[in-house]
Steps between C-alpha positions, in 0.01 A plus 500: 500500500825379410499720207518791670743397722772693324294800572459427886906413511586816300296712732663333807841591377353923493672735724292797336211629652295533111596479143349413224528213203386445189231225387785389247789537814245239676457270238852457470577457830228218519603356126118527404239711352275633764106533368287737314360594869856596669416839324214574724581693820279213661710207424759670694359635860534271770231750696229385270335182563716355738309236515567367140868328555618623155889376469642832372370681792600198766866577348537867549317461852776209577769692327390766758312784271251672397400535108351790287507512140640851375210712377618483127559120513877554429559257799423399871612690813612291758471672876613324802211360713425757812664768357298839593395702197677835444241760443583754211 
């Protein structure tokens, strides 16, 4: 996992409730090229498949979130874990 490590630390540091980075914002931060399958919506939810230890998704549960790639793949939404959903 320790690649993702800068991930988990950079969530830690968060005092906002959600925001969003880019795939290229991530790579930086972790100083390598994430793969083909980071574009999936999949490769991203810690909800699915829990029981598949996948060490993207251990980081952003450590790092204390929740992870949802935007709709138009322009990025990932990060959402503080137990946060209620505001209905629209």
């Amino acid at each position: 996992m320790a690649d993702y490590d800068p991930l988990r630390d950079h969530l830690k540091k968060q005092t906002r409730d959600e925001f969003t980075m880019t795939i290229e914002e991530i790579e930086t931060l972790l100083d390598l090229a994430l793969p083909r399958a980071s574009h999936r919506a999949s490769w991203w939810d810690v909800t699915r498949a829990p029981e598949e230890k996948m060490p993207q998704r251990v980081a952003i549960i450590d790092g204390g979130y929740e992870a949802t790639r935007l709709p138009d793949g322009s990025g990932i939404k990060f959402r503080r874990q137990g946060l209620r959903k505001k209905w629209r």
